[in-house]
N, CA, C and O of each residue as an XYZ file, in Angstrom:
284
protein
N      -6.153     71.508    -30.168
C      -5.905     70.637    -31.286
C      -6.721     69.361    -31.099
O      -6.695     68.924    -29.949
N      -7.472     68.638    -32.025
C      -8.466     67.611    -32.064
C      -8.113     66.748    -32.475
O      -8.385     67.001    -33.648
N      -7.471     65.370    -32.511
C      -7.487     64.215    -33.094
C      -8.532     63.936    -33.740
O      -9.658     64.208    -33.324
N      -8.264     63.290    -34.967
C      -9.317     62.973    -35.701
C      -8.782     60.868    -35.208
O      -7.679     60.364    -34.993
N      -9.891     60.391    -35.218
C      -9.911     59.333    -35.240
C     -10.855     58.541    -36.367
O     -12.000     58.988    -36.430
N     -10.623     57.696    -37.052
C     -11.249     56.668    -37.968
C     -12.258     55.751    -37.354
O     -12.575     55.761    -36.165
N     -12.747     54.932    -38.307
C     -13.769     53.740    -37.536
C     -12.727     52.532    -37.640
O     -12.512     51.814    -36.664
N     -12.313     52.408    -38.440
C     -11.122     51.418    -38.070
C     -10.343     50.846    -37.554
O     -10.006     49.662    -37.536
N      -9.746     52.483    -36.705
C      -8.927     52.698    -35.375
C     -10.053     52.063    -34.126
O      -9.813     51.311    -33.181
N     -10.963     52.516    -34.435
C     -11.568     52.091    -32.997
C     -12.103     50.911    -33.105
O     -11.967     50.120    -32.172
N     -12.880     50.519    -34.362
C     -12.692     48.726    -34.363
C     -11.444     47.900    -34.094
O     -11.650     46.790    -33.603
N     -10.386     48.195    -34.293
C      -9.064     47.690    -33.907
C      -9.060     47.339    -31.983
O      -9.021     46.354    -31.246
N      -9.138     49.112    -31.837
C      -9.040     49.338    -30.754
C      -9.882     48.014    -29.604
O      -9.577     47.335    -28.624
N     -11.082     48.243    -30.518
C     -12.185     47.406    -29.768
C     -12.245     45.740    -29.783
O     -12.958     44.852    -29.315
N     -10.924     45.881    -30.703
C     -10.688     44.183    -30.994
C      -9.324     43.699    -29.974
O      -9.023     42.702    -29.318
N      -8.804     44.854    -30.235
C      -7.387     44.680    -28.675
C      -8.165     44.346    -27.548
O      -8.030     43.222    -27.065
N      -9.292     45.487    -26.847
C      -9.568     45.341    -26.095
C     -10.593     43.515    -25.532
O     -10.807     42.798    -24.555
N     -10.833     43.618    -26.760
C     -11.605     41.895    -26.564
C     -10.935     40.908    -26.529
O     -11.533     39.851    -26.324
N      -9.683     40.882    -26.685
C      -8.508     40.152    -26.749
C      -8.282     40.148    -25.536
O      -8.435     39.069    -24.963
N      -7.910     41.165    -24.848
C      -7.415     41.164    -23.666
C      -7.877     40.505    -22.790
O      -7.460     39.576    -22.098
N      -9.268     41.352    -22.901
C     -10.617     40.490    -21.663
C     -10.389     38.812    -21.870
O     -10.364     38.117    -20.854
N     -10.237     38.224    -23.109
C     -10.449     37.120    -23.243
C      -9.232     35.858    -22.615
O      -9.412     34.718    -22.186
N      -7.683     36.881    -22.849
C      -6.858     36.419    -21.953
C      -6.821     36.520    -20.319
O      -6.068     35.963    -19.520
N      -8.016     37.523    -20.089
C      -8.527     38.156    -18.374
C      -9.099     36.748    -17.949
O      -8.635     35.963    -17.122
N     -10.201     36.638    -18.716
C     -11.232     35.434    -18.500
C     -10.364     34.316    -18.457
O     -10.218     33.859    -17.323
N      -9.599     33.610    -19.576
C      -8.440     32.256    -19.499
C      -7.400     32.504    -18.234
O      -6.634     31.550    -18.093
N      -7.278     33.182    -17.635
C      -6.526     33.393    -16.582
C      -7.137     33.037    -15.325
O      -6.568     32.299    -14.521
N      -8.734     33.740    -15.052
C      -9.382     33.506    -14.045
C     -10.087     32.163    -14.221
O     -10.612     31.752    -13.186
N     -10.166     31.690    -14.879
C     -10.393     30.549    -15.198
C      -9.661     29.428    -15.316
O     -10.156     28.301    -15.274
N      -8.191     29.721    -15.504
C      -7.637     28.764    -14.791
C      -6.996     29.114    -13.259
O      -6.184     28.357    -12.727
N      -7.357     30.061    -12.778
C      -7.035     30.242    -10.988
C      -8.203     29.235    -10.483
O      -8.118     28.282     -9.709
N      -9.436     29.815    -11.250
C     -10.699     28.728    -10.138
C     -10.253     27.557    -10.883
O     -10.312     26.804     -9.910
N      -9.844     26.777    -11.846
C      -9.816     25.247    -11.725
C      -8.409     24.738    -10.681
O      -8.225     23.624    -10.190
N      -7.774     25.644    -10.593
C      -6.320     25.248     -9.695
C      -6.688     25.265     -7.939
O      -6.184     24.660     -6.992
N      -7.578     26.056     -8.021
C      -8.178     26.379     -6.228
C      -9.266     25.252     -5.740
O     -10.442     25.212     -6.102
N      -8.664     24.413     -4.905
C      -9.215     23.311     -4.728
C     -10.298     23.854     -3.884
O     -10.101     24.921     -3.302
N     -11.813     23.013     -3.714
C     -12.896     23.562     -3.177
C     -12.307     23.384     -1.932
O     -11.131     23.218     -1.608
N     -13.868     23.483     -0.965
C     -13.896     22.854      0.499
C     -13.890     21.441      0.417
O     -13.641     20.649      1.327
N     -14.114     21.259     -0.472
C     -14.569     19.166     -0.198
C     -13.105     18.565     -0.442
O     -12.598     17.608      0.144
N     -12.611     19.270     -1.339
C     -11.144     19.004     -1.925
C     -10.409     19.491     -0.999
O      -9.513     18.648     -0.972
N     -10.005     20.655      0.197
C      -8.957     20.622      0.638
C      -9.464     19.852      2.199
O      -8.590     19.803      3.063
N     -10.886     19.252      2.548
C     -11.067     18.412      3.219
C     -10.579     16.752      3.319
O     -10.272     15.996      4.241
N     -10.678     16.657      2.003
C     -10.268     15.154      1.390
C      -8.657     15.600      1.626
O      -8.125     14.671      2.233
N      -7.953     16.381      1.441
C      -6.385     16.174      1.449
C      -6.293     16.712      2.913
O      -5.196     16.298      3.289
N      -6.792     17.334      3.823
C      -6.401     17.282      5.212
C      -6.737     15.711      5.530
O      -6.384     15.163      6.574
N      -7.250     15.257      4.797
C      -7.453     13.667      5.840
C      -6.687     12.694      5.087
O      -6.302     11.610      5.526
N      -6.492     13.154      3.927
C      -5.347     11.710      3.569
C      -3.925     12.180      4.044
O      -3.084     11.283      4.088
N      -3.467     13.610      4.456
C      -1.946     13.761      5.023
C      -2.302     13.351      6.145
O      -1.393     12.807      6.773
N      -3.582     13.415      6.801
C      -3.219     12.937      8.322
C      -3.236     11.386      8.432
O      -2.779     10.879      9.457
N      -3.657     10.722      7.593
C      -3.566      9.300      7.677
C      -2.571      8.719      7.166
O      -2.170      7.562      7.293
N      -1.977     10.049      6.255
C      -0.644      9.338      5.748
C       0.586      9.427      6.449
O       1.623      8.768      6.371
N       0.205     10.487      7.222
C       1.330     11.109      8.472
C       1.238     10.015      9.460
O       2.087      9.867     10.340
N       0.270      9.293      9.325
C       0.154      8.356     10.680
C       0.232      6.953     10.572
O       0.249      6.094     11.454
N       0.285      6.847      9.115
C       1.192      5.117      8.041
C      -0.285      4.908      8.060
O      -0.297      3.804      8.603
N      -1.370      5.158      7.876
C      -2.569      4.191      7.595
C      -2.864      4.486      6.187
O      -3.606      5.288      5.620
N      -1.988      3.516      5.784
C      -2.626      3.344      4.026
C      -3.307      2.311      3.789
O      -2.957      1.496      2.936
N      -4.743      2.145      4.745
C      -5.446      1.040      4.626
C      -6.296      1.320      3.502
O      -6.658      0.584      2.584
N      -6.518      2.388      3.722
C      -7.873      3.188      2.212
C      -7.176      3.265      1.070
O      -7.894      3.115      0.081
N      -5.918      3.463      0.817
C      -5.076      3.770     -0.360
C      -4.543      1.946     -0.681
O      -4.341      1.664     -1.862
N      -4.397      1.113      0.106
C      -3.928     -0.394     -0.527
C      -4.701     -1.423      0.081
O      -4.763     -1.304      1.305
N      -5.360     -2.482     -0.439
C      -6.043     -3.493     -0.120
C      -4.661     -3.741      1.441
O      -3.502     -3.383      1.647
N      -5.527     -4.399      2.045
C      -4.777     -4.776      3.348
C      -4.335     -6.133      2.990
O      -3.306     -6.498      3.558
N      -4.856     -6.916      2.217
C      -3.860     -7.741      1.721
C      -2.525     -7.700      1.017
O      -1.860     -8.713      0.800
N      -2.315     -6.986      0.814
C      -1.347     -6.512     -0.488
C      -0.502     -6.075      0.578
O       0.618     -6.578      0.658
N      -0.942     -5.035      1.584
C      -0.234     -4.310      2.263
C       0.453     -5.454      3.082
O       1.667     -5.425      2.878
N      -0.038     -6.768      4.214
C       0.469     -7.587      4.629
C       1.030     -8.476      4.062
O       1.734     -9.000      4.926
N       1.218     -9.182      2.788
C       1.818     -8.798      1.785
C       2.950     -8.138      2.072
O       3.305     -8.446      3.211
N       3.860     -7.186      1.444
C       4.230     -6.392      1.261
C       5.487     -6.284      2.885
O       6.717     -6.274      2.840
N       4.776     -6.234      3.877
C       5.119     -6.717      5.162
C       6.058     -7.876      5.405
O       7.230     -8.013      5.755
N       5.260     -8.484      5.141
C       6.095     -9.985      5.046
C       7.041    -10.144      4.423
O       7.810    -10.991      4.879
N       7.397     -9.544      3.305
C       8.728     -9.383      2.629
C       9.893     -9.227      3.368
O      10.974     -9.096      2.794
């Protein structure tokens, strides 16, 4: 037994399928903007370790910070 198929059906078909891909692509595309590079998870290994270690000299003028102290 043979299915008959239309051109319609398969333009449809072929329009689901481009749909899909296109939600494939918006997906992988937002994984790589969420996946921080090398430079980016370099920059946050060094601000937890400076923050782990109270040096928020780079993050607040040291005035402000002594300052702040003095309170």
């Amino acid at each position: 037994m043979q299915e008959t198929v239309s051109l319609a059906d398969l333009l449809n078909e072929l329009r689901e399928i481009k749909r899909r891909i296109e939600r494939i692509e918006e997906a992988i595309e937002d994984l790589i903007d969420s996946t921080p590079t090398p430079e980016e998870e370099e920059l946050i290994r060094e601000v937890r370790e400076k923050v782990r270690k109270g040096d928020f000299s780079d993050f607040i003028p040291l005035e402000k910070l002594d300052e702040a102290l003095r309170e």
